[in-house]
N, C-alpha and C positions, 0 to 999 in steps of 0.2 A: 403282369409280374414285374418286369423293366420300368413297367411307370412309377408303381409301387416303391421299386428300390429309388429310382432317381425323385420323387416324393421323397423320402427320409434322407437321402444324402442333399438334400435341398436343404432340410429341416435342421440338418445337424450343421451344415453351412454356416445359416442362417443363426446358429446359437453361438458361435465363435465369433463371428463378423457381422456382426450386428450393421454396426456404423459403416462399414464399407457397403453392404448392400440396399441401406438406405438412403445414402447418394447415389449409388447406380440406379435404384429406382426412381428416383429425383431427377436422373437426368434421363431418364427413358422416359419419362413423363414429359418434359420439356420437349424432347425429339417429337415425340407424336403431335404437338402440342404445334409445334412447327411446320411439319411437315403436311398437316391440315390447314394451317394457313397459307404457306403457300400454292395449296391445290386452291383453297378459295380464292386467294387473290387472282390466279391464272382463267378464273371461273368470272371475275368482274365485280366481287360483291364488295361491297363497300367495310374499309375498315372498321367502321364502329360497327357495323351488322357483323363482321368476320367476329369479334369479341365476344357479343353474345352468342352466335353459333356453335364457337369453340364452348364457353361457358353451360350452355345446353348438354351439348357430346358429352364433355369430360364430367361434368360435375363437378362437386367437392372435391379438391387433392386429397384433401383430408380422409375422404373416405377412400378413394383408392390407396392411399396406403395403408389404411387399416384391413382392408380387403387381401392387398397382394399381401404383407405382413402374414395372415393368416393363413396364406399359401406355403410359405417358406417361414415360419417358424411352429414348435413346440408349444401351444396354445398354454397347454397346464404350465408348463416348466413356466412359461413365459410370466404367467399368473401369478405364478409361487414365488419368482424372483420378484417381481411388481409388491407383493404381499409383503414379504421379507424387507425390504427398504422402507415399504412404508412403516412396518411395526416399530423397524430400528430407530427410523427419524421420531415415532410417535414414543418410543420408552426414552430415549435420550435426553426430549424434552422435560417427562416425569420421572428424573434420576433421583429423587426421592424414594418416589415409590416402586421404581428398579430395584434400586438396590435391596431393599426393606423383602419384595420378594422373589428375589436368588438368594441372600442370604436364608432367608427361613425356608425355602426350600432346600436349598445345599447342606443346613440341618439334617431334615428329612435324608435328605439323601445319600451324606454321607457316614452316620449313621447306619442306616437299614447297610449299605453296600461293606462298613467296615463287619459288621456282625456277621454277615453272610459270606464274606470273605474268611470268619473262624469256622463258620458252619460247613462251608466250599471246604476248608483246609482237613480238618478233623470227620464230618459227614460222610460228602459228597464226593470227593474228589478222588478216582482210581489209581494205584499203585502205574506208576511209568515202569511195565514191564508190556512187552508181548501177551496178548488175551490176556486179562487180566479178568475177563469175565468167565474164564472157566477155572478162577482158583475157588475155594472153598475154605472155609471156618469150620474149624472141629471144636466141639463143646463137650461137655457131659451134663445131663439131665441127670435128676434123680428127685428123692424128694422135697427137697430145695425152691422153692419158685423160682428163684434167681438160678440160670444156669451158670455153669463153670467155665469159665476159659482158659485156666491152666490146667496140667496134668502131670503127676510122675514120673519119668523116665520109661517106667516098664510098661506105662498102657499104651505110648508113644511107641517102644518098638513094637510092640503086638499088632496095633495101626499098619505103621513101615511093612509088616510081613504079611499085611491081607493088601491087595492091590488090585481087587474086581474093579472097582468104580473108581481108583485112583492113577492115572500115570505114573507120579509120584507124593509120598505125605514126607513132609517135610517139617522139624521143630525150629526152635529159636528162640534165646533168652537172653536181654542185655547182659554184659558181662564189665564190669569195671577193672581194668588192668594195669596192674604194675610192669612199664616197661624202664629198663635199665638202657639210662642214657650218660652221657660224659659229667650232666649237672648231678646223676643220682638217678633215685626211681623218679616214673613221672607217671601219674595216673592218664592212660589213657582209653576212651571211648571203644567197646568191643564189641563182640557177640558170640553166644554160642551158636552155630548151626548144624544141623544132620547135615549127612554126607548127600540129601537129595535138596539140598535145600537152591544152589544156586542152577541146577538142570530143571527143575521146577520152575522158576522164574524166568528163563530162558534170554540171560542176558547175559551177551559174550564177554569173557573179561579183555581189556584194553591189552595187557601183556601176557605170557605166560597160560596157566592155564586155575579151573577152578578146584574147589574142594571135592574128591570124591569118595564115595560109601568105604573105599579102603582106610583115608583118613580119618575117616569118623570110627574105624574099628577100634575092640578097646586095646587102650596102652597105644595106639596110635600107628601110621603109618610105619612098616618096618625101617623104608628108608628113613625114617627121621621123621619128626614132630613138623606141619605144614600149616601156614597162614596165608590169608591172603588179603592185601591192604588196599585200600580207599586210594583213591588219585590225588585226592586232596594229602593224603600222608606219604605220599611216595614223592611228592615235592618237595614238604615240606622237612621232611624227615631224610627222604634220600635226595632231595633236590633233581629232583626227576631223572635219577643215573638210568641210562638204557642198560645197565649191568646189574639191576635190581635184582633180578632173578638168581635167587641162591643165597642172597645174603642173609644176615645171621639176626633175630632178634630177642633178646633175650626176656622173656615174660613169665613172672612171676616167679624168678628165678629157674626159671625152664630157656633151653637152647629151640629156638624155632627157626626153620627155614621158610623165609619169602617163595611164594609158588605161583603168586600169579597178582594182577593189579587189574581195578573194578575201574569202571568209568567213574566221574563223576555225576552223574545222573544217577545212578543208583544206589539206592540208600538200602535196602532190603525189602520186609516184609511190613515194617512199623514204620509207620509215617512221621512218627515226630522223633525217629530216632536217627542221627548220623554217625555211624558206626566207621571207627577206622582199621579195626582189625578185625578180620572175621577166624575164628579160631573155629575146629573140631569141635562136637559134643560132647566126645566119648573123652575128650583131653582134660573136661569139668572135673571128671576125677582123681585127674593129676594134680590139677593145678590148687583144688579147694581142700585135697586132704588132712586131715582126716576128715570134715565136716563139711563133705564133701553133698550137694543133693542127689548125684546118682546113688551113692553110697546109700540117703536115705530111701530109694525105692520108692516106693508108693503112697508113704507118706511124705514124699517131696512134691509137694506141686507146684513148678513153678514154669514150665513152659509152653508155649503157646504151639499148637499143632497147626498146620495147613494142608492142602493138596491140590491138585493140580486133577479137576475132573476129566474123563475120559469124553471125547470129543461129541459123542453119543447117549450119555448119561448128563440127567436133570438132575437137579439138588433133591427133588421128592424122590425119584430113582435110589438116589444115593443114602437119602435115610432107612427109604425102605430096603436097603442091601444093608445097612449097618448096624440096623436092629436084633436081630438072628445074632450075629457074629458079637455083639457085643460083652455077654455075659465070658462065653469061652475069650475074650482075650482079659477080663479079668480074672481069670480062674487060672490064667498064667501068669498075670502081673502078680498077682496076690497069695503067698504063699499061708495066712493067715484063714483059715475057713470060714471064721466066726464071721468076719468080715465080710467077705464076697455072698458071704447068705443074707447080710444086710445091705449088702447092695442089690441085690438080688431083689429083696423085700421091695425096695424101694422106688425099684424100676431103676436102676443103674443104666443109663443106654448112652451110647456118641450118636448126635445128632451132627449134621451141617447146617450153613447157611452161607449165604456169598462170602467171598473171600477178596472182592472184585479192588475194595479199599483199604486189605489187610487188616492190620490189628493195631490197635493200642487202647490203653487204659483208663487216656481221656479221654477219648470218644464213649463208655463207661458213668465217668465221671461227670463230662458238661455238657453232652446231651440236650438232657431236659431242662439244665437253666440256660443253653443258649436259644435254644425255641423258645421257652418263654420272654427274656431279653428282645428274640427278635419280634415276636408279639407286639412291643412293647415299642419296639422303634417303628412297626407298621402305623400304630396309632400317630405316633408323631407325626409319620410323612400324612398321615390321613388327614389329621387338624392341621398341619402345615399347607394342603390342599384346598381344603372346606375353609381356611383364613383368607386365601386369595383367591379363591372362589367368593367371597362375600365383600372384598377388596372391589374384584372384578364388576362384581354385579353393581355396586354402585358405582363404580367409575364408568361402565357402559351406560347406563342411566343420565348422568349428566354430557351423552354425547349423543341423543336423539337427534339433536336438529343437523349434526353432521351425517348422523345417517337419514335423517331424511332428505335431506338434499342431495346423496346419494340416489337413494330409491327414486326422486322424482328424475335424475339424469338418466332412469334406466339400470341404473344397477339393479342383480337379483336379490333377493336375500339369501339364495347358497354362493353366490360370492360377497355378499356381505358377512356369513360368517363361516368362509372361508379364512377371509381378511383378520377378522377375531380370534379364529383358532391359529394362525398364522404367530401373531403376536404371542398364546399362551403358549406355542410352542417354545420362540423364541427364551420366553423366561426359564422354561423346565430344562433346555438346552444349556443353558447359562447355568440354571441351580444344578444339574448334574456334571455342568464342567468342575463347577466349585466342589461340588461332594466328594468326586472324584480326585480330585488334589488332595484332601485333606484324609480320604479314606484311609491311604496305605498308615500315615503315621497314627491313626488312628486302631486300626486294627492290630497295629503293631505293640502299642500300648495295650492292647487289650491281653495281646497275646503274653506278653508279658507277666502281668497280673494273671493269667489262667496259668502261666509257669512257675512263678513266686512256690517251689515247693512242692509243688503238681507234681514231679515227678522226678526220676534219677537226674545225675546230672547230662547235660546234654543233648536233654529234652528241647526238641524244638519242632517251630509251628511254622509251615510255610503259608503266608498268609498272601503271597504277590494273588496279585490281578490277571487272572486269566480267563479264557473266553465264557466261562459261565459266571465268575462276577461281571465282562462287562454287557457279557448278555441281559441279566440281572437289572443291571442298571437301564442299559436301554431301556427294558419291560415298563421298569417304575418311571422311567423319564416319559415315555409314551400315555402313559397310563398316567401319569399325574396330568398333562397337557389337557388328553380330553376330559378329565374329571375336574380341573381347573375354568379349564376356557369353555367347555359346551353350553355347561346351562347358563352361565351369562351371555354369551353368544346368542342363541337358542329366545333367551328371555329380550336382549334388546332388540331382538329383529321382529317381534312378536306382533308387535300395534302396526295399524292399518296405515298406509303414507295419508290419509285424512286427520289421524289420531294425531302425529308426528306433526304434520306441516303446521296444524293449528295452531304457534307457537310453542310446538314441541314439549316443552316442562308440563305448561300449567295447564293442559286438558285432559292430561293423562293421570296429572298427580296424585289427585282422589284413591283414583282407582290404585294408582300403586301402593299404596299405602292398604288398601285395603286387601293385598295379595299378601299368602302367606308366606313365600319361597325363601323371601330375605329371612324373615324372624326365623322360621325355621331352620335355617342353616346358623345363623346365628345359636340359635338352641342347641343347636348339636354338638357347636365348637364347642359350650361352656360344658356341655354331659360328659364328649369325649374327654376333655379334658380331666374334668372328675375321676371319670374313671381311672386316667392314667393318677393323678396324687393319688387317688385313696391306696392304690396298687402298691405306689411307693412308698405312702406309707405302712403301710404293712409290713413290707419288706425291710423298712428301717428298725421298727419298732421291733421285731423279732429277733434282725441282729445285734441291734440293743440290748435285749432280754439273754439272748445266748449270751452276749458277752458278760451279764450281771448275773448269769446264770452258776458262773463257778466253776472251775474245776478241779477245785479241792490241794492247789495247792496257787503256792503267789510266786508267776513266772518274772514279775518285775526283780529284775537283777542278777537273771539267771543265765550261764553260757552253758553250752553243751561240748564238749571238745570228742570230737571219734577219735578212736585209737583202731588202728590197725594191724590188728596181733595175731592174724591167719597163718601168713607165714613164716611165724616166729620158730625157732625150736622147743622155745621153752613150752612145758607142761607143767601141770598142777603146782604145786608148793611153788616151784620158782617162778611161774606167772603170777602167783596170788602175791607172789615177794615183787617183783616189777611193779605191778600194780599199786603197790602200799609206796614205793618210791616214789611214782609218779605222782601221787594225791598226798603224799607231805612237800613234795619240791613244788606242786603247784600251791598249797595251803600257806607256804612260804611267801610268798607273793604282793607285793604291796596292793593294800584292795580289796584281797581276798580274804573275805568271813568263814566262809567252809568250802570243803568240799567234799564230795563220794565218789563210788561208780555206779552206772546202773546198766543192765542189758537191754534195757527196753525203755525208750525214752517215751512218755506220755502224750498222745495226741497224732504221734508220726506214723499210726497207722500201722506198724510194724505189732506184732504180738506174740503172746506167747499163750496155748490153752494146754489146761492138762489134769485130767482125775485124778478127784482125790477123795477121799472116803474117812470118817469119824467112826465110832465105835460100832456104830451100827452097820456097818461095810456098805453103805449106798453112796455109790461113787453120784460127784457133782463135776460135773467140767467149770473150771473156775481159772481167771485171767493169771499167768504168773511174770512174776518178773526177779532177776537177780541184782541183789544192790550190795553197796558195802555199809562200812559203819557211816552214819551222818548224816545217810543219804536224806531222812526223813528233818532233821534238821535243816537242812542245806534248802529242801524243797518246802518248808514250813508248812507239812503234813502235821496234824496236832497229832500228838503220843497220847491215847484216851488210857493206857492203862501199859504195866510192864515197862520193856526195858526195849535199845535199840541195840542191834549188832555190834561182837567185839570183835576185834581181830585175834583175840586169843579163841574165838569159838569154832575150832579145828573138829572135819572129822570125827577124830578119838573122844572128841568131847560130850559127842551125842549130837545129832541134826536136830538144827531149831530154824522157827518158822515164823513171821509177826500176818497177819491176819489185818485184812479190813472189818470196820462194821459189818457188812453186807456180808462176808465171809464169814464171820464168828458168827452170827443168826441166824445163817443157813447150816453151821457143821453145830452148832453147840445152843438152841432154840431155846433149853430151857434151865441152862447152866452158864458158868462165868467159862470162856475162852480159856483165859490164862492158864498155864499149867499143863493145858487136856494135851492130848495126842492124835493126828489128822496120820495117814498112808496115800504116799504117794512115794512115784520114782521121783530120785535128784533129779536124774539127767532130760527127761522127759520120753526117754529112748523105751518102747515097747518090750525090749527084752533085760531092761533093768529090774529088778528085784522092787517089790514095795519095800517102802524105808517108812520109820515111825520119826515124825517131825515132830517136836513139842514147839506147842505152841508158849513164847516168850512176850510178847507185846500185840495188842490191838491199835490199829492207828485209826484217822479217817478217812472217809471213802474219798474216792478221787474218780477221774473220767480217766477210759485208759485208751481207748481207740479214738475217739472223735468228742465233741462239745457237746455234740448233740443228745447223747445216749445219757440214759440216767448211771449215775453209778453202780457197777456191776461188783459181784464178787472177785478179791483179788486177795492172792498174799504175795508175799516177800518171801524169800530164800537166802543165805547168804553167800555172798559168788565163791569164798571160800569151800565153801562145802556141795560144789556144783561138782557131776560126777562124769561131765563131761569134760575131754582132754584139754580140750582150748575155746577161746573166748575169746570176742573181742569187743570189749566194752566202753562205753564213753563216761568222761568224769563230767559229771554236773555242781558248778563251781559257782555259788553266790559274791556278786560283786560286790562295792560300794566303790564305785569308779567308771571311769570307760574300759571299754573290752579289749581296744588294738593294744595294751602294751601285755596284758594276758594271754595274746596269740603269738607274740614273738618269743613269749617266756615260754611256752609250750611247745613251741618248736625246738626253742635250743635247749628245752629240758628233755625231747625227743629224740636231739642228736645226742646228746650226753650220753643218756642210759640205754638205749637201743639206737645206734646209727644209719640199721639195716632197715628200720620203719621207714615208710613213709610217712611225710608230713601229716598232721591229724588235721582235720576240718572243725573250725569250729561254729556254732551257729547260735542265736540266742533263743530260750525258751519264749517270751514274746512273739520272735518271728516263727518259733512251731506252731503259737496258739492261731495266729494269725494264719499260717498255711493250711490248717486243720478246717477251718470255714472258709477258704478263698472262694468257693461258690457263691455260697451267701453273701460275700463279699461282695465277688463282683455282681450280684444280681442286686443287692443293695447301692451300691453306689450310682450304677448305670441307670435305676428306677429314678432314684434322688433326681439323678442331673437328667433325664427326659422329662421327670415332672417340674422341674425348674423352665426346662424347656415349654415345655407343655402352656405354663402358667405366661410364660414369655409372649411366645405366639397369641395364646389367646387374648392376652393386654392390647397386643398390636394389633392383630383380625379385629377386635370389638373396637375399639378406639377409631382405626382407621373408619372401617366400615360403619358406624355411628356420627362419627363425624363427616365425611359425605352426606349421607340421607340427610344429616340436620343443615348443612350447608344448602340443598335442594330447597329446603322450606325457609328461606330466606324471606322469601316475600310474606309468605303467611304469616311468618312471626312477627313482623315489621308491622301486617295490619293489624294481627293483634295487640300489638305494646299502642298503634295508634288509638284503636278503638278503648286505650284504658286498662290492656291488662299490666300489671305491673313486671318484676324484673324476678320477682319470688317468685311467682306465677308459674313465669317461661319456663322458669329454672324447673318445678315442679314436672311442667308437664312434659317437657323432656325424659326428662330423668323418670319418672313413671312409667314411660312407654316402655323405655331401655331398659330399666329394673324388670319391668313384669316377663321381659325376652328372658332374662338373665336367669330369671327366679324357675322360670320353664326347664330349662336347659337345667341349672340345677337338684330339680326335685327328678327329673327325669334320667340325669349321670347318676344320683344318688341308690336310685333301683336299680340301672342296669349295673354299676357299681357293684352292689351287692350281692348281684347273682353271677356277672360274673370273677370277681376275686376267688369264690370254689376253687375255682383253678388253681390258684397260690398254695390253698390248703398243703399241700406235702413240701414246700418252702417253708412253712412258718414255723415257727419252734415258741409257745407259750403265747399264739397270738390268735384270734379269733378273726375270722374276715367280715365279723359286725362288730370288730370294735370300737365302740363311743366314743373313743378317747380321737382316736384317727379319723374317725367319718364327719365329727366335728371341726376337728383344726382343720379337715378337707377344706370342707363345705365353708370355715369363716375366710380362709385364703381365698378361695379362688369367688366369693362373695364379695374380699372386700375390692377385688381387681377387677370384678365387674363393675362394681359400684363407680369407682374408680376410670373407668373408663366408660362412664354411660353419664358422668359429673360433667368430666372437661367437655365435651360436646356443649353439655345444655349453658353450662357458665361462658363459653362463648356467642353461643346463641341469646344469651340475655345481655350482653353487651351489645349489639346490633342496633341502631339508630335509626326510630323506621321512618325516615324520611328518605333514609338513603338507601334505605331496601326498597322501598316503593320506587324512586326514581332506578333503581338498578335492574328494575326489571324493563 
């Protein structure tokens, strides 16, 4: 055991102090060396005999120190550093083709690391709380295939009061707040949460103390209304007073008392949210009155549930307890019968599922097109690999006679392609140093573009670099090394030191040429490839199509201005009077062509559904929305028949209603629209009264939730004659101009006539349409530029790697041009060999192309994954960049001089 240890602290010596204990063995060798000669001399032998004697004894120096070396050093390490030098001094020398591949791998690499870095952010990556793997996701199933993730308020408490399988269940719903500061209101970043929401999460607040089940009672703590704020807002806001606790904030025109302050690290339940004030639940109803969603009970759905499972209880546990109980907590939520027997029908039930990464809306959302994306950058790094993998393999080719010269000194061939993976590592090390540079701003951009409109304001993606992107990366920097370096490795150690020594090229040549491995990988860069364009194009051509697709009105020149009129006082007549001031003082406006109001802006996702029924009382659920006069003007909706909204068409006047296509064909099939009469509530409210709408105008159909959808049924209302107390609607204002001096005019037309509003946001209909496909977007754009990519790499992989192999046959071509072939000739038969590779790889990308694009299938919108149009401009692009790079080879190769090829051999 002692020998053992002092063997390794020899060894680790020996790795520090190289040079020092190679002189000391230098002169311990001299000592002995001496000290045997003067025993010989005192013995009488003759000097020149003592020389040889010593020379006998000792031997070679040489080998005794490669001997004791071996004693006292790390034999591998010693290897791997030997290996590493040499790979450095051998790329250094080809800084051409260094650079050429870190660059195309740092592609690869930082790509695949930026995407996986959105997937890590929104996916994979668990909420920084305490056990995060015993929270849970609360759902609702029903007949739906799509489950639910919001819920009502009242199924929410029913949850709160059954607590088998839960520690605590806990809600939460972004909340947008008006705080009253010295500049005015200032919208800031909130939430609602239950009173279990932070004891759940089990994360101690930094000051003061958390929200508890009393604060979230309704009407609110008796002591007083209680929040509790972000660290980042207690600095900036209170500049970090240690007397924070108690002071006063005033929100949404409500008095709140400071009670406690969050760490920095903790952001809540939703990951892309950074919430600075966390407010009560039960306070929703103070604060949103009248329209209020606790208020709406069960037809409010809009918060997200959690829990905190019991330490002892599994997720399958917990469904199976959740099942039973689920009907009886809607049979409390829901005071409507008719209802709970249809959910009842329909298998109504709360399921779970991990909770481990919380919640949000884009993980929902891009999902499925960031797995595909990363699909997408796998290919890359794949053809970025199988490129210098064919690079590789002919550059090891033309260095036989250096590895045979090796192998005849005794090298092995597992340290021969040691020595070779050594070098491919060095490159993939380099290409993920560079990926990794370039990743964050990369992924940051990305994030961006997936926020463009994705969500409330606020919305944010942490995309930093943590140990599973750089785990990640290693994985693929390893994995790219030996998928790079093996088989050419592997391939040039292959031939026999007889095959090598024979002048090395020209004995083996034949035969190389008659092996498949090169053309074959070759083949596969140009398939791969393929497959990646036709991908992308698909994906272009679809978002193309969606965009020529329509949406039934022309957003070029359109601004959307919100107005925020919750906590106004005004009601009916004198909001509908507000209203009409604001949309003539904006119509005033230099620029400005028209303007309306609408409650539901098209494309944003937001909606309105609601029954309504023709003379024959079979109700239809159909899209509604409240505008004013213009509105269809302003939006250049064509007026197919009838009249648009007056402001004289009051209540007392009789409720009228304008009607899409799709709406008038579904209520009135075999009669004209105009005139008839449709039953629905104004307000859309359950315990409204049916009201008889006469229908006044048919327009044309339009898209109302996304691009994608065909035009559904929809009518208009007019916000005057809305039976609801309050509203808050945005003016939709056609330009002829820029927008900035329209937002200033809106503001000071917002301080004028109401001062107590906050500022309005205004946004352009262009940038809705475009928020409404940002998927497709970004799944289209990121396709475009990999297949750019794509097509890049492969130019460079064939070129290079075609140009080597044809440099190899230098001599041959030389005999041939001597023996009489001409310069057309060479040219020909170059270019044939490299065509028919090309032509391979082609017909071969083109099938597996084909079968796999399926996949794309629920991406495309009016596009087939065999279409002609696409599989051709594939197939002539990356045709003519074969050709193209299978040309310059041979046009060099016909310039060659074969006098000077024969003497160069």
């Amino acid at each position: 055991m002692a020998s053992n240890v002092h063997a390794f602290l020899l060894r680790l010596r020996g790795l520090f102090h190289k040079r020092r204990m190679d002189r000391e063995m230098t002169d311990e060798l001299a000592f002995h060396r001496t000290l045997m000669r003067e025993k010989l001399l005192r013995q009488g032998i003759d000097s020149s005999e003592i020389d040889r004697i010593i020379r006998q004894k000792f031997g070679n120096s040489g080998y005794w120190h490669e001997r004791l070396r071996e004693l006292w050093q790390f034999s591998t390490v010693e290897n791997l550093l030997r290996d590493t030098g040499f790979s450095a001094r051998l790329l250094n020398k080809s800084r051409i083709f260094t650079i050429v591949a870190v660059l195309t791998l740092a592609l690869g690499f930082g790509a695949n690391t930026a995407i996986f870095s959105l997937i890590n952010a929104l996916l994979l990556r668990p909420l920084p709380v305490p056990h995060s793997d015993q929270l849970a996701l609360l759902r609702i199933e029903e007949g739906d295939p799509q489950p639910r993730y919001s819920m009502g308020e009242p199924f929410f408490r029913g949850l709160e009061r059954r607590q088998e399988v839960f520690t605590d269940v806990f809600a939460f719903d972004h909340a947008g707040l008006q705080v009253r500061s010295d500049a005015g209101n200032e919208e800031i970043e909130g939430q609602y949460v239950s009173g279990q929401f932070f004891r759940a999460l089990e994360t101690p607040p930094l000051l003061g103390r958390i929200l508890s089940a009393e604060d979230d009672s309704s009407g609110g703590n008796p002591a007083g209304l209680a929040v509790v704020i972000s660290e980042s807002f207690w600095k900036t806001r209170f500049h970090g007073a240690a007397d924070v606790l108690g002071r006063k904030l005033q929100i949404d025109n409500h008095i709140f008392s400071v009670v406690g302050v969050m760490p920095g690290r903790f952001f809540g339940a939703d990951p892309t949210q950074r919430p600075d004030i966390y407010i009560p639940l039960s306070v929703e109803a103070i604060l949103n009155a009248p329209n209020s969603m606790i208020a709406a009970g069960y037809h409010g759905w809009w918060l997200r549930v959690m829990g905190r499972l019991r330490p002892d209880v599994s997720l399958d546990q917990a469904n199976a307890a959740l099942l039973p109980v689920s009907m009886p907590i809607v049979r409390e939520a829901v005071p409507d019968a008719d209802w709970a027997a249809d959910a009842e029908k329909n298998h109504f039930h709360f399921t779970v599922e991990s909770g481990s990464r919380g919640f949000t809306y884009l993980r929902l959302m891009f999902s499925k097109p960031l797995w595909a994306v990363f699909t997408m950058c796998g290919g890359i790094l794949l053809l970025a690999c199988l490129n210098l993998a064919s690079l590789l393999l002919a550059r090891s080719a033309s260095r036989q006679r250096e590895l045979a010269t090796r192998i005849a000194l005794g090298a092995s061939r597992g340290r021969l392609i040691q020595q070779l993976l050594v070098e491919s590592l060095l490159i993939a090390l380099m290409g993920t140093a560079a990926g990794l540079a370039v990743a964050p701003a990369v992924s940051h951009s990305l994030a961006a573009m997936l926020l463009r409109g994705g969500g409330p304001i606020g919305v944010y993606i942490d995309t930093s670099l943590d140990w599973r992107a750089l785990a990640f990366a290693a994985l693929i920097g390893v994995s790219a090394a030996l998928l790079v370096g093996l088989v050419p490795a592997l391939r040039a150690t292959s031939a026999t030191l007889s095959e090598q020594i024979k002048d090395g090229q020209h004995a083996t040549r034949a035969g190389e040429r008659r092996r498949l491995l090169p053309r074959i990988m070759m083949a596969s860069e140009v398939a791969l490839a393929l497959i990646l364009v036709v991908g992308a194009g698909l994906l272009a051509t679809s978002l193309l199509r969606l965009y020529r697709s329509g949406a039934g009105f022309d957003p070029r020149g359109v601004v959307n201005i919100a107005f925020d009129m919750d906590k106004l006082p005004l009601k009916d007549d004198g909001l509908v009077q507000l209203y009409q001031q604001i949309g003539e003082a904006l119509s005033h406006q230099p620029g400005v062509k028209s303007s309306s109001f609408a409650l539901m802006i098209p494309l944003t996702g937001a909606g309105w559904d609601q029954s309504f029924a023709a003379s024959d009382r079979v109700k239809h659920e159909i899209n509604l929305n409240l505008v004013s006069p213009a509105y269809f003007q302003t939006m250049r909706i064509p007026m197919i028949k009838g009249r648009d909204f007056r402001w004289t068409d009051t209540k007392p006047s009789g409720y009228k209603i304008i009607l899409n296509q799709a709406a008038a064909k579904l209520f009135f099939p075999r009669q004209d629209a105009l005139g008839g009469h449709i039953l629905g509530a104004a307000d859309g409210s359950p315990k409204s009264k049916d009201t008889s709408f006469e229908v006044i105008g048919v327009v044309g159909d339009t898209k109302y939730y996304e691009l994608r959808e065909t035009a559904s049924a929809e009518a208009y209302v007019f916000l005057a004659q809305n039976d609801s107390p309050q509203r808050s609607y945005s003016a939709v204002v056609r330009l002829d101009g820029p927008a900035a001096p329209l937002a200033a005019a809106a503001r000071s037309i917002t301080r004028r006539l109401a001062p107590e509003l906050p500022m309005p946001v205004m946004t352009t209909m262009n940038g809705v349409l475009e928020d409404s496909i940002s998927s497709e977007r970004m799944m289209a754009l990121l396709a475009v530029f990999f297949a750019v990519c794509a097509l890049l790499v492969t130019a460079v992989g064939l070129y290079g790697t075609l140009a080597y192999a044809t440099a190899r046959r230098t001599s041959e071509i030389g005999i041939r041009m001597a023996l009489g072939a001409d310069r057309v000739r060479v040219v020909f038969l170059i270019f044939r060999e490299n065509a028919l590779v090309a032509l391979t790889g082609v017909i071969a990308g083109l099938i597996v192309a084909i079968l796999a694009t399926r996949a794309l299938t629920s991406f495309l919108y009016g596009t087939s994954t065999r279409d002609p149009w696409v599989l051709a401009i594939s197939v002539t692009a990356l045709g003519a960049i074969a050709c193209a790079a299978s040309l310059l080879p041979a046009f060099r190769a016909a310039r060659i001089e074969p006098i000077a090829a024969i003497r160069a051999e």
